[in-house]
LUMLUM-804367 format. One record per residue (C-alpha): residue in one letter; x, y, z. Coordinates in steps of 0.2 Angstrom, whole numbers, plus 5000, padded with zeros to 4 digits. Last residue first. Layout:
<atoms>
AXYZ/...
</atoms>
This chain:
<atoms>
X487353675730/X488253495728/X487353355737/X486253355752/X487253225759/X488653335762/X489953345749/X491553285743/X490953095737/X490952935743/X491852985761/X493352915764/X494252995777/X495053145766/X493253165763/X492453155779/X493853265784/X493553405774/X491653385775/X492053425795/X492953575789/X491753635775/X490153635793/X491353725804/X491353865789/X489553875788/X489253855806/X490254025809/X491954105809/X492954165795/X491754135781/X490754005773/X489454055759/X487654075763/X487254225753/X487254185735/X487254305725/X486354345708/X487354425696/X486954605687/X488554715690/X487754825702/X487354625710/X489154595707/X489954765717/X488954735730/X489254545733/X491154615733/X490854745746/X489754635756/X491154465757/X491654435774/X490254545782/X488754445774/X487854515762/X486054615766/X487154765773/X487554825757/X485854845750/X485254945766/X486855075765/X486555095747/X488355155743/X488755345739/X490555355730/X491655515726/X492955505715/X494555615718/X495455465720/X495155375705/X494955185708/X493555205718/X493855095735/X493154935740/X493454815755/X493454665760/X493454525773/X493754345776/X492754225763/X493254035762/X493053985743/X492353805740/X493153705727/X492553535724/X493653375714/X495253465710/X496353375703/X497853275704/X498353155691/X499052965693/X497652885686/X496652965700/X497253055713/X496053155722/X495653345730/X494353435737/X494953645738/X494653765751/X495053935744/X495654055758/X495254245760/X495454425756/X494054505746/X494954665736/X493554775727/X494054885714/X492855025708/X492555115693/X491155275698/X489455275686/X488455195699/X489755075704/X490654995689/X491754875687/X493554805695/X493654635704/X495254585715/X495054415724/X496254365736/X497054225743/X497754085754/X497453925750/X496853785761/X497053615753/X496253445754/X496653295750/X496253085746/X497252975735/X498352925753/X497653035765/X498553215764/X498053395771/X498953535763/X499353715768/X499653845755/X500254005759/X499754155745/X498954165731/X498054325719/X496654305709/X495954435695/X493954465691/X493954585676/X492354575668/X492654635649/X491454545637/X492654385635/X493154365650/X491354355655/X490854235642/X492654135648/X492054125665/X490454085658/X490953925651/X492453895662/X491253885677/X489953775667/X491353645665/X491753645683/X489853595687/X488853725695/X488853865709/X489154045702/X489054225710/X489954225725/X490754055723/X490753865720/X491353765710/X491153585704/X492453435696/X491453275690/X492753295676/X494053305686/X494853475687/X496453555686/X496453505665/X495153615661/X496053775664/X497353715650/X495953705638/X495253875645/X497154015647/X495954165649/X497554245659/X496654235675/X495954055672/X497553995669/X498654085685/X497354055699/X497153875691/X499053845690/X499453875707/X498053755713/X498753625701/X500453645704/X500153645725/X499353475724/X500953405713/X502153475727/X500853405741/X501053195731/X503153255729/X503153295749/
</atoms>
């Protein structure tokens, strides 16, 4: 219970530092070969902050919120499913939006020298939705652009590529061969696996 308490801080505390812009102490829930993947950024951990912070910086309000966490354990070996949203507010062709993305992060965990950190984060992607923040706004959305994400995470893809990232469009959601695929690398890992991704590599 103490080794799940300790996994649970460091998931609490990346939702909680990265959000408030908090960088050193952001650093310190990974390892150094820590990566991430989401939406609109796949790299090294380190490159995450980076840009994290270039965005912070310039105004892009990207907010996380947790919920249940559910942990499992294999000695130095974990992973962790995470309730959670994402809330991003930007603008739409002229109209301020919020888009809410509801889904789990599915984080890679290991001890080593007695710390636990994250070793790979993979967001899990359920469904969204987006409305104007006023609500006398009126909002027309490219009906053919929005259908060219996947359903889990369209809204939010949507708002980002308006906002000028590039998504990816291969993430894991609910259901699918995706999400089956982050399961059985799940378990390879807490089994032993020499590192937390298929044998492709990261990506």
């Amino acid at each position: 219970m103490l080794e799940k308490l300790a996994i649970a801080e460091v998931i609490q505390n990346w939702a909680v530092w990265r959000d408030a812009g908090d960088w050193e102490r952001l650093r310190t829930v990974w390892h150094d070969d820590g990566w991430m993947t989401a939406t609109w950024f796949q790299g090294p951990a380190e490159k995450f902050i980076a840009v994290s912070q270039a965005g912070f910086d310039r105004g892009v309000s990207i907010l996380h919120f947790l919920g249940g966490i559910s942990i499992d354990l294999n000695d130095h070996r974990a992973t962790a499913q995470t309730k959670m949203t994402i809330s991003q507010r930007g603008l739409v062709d002229g109209v301020l939006v919020d888009v809410v993305c509801t889904g789990r992060f599915f984080d890679f965990l290991a001890k080593r020298n007695g710390r636990w950190a994250i070793v790979r984060r993979q967001p899990i992607y359920e469904k969204d939705r987006m409305d104007p923040v006023s609500p006398d706004a009126r909002l027309t959305l490219d009906a053919a652009l929005l259908d060219s994400f996947p359903e889990g995470y369209r809204h939010l893809a949507y708002l980002q590529t308006r906002l000028g990232f590039t998504i990816k469009k291969d993430l894991p959601q609910l259901k699918g061969e995706a999400v089956m695929r982050l399961y059985a690398e799940g378990l390879a890992w807490r089994e032993g696996a020499p590192t937390a991704f298929p044998a492709g590599g990261p990506g």
